[in-house]
C-alpha angles and dihedrals in degrees: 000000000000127000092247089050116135110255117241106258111267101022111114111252105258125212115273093242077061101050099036079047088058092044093053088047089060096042087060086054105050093048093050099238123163140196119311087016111131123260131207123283128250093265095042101054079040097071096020086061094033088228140138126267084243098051099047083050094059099037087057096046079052096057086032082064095046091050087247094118123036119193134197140181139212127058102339087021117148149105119317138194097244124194131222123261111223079236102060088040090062093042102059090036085057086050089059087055102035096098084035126096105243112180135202087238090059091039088055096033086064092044085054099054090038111038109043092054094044094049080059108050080055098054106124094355096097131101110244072235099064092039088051083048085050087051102048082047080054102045085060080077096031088137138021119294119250114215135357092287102051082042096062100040084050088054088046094059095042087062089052089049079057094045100042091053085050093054089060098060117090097237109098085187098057100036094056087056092050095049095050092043081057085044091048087048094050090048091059096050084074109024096048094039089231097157102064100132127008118278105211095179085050092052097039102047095038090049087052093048087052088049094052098050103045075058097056087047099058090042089053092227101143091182092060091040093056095042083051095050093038085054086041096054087049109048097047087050079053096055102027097051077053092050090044090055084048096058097042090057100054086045095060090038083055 
């Protein structure tokens, strides 16, 4: 798609630097380039895009702003085709959904439907190396937690159990989602103030999910795994929606 390209009928026009952006952005991807490859000088996307100074400008500080573009100064300085941190790719998905009302009960609907039927496509998939990294993850909340604080870095890690698994599968897609949902999940856990108070059921049966299914993956049994993650899911719905009212609670008597 060209900058001057028609607009399909009913999309919004959209500002040149974002159109000529989008085109550069196609461009990138029709030649095969990848991170840290070159990309054209100034002059040169000036007349290959027929656009003003001004305009490529802009369209590059937009993708600079993205992390599509990285650029450097100095001998050998330039443009530079830049790739997306996991990282900057939650952040500014978290800013899509920061004005909007995201429930546990979203947050776990879409666990539900994601993590059973990864955990078993893993089963019996993963290095005795990875499951011994998912059980060193497991033995930083070994025992209960004993006040709000501890409570809350044991929660934390539990979510990273949940993340890393999900770094092993094969499914780029699906291991990004399950990784913001966990980042969703360990950002609650301070901005909503959830851990309070330890939560022992919470601990215990979670701990002896995790248990179970490392388990199932090493047994390579995918219809346990995914009976142990879908439990799992649910339970902790179950305790954390709980959590969520109690809060809520202290929060209005406050």
């Amino acid at each position: 798609m060209t900058p001057g390209s028609p607009r399909p009928q009913g999309q919004p026009r959209r500002s040149r630097p974002l159109r000529v952006a989008d085109a550069i952005k196609d461009w990138v991807v029709e030649r095969g380039l990848k991170p840290g490859d070159r990309l054209p000088g100034e002059a040169e996307l000036i007349a290959q895009f027929g656009m003003s100074k001004g305009t490529i400008r802009e369209a590059m500080r937009l993708l600079q702003a993205q992390g599509l573009v990285e650029t450097k100064t100095g001998p050998g300085g330039g443009s530079f085709v830049g790739e997306v941190s996991r990282e900057r790719a939650n952040a500014l998905l978290a800013n899509y959904f920061y004005f909007r009302d995201v429930s546990i009960d979203d947050i776990y609907q879409v666990r539900i439907a994601l993590e059973p039927e990864q955990a078993a496509k893993l089963a019996g998939c993963l290095a005795e190396s990875q499951l011994a990294e998912l059980e060193a993850i497991m033995a930083e909340y070994a025992d209960p937690a004993a006040d709000a604080e501890e409570e809350r870095r044991q929660h934390v890690a539990s979510l990273r159990f949940h993340a890393r698994l999900s770094d092993f599968g094969q499914n780029a897609l699906l291991s990004f989602f399950i990784n913001f949902m966990s980042q969703i999940l360990t950002d609650l856990t301070v901005y909503k103030r959830l851990y309070k108070a330890p939560n022992h059921d919470l601990w215990q049966q979670g701990r002896d999910h995790q248990v179970d299914l490392i388990e199932a993956l090493r047994q390579g049994d995918a219809d346990r795994a995914r009976e142990v993650m879908r439990s799992h899911m649910e339970m902790a719905r179950r305790l954390m929606e709980a959590q969520e009212a109690e809060v809520m609670k202290r929060f209005i008597a406050e």
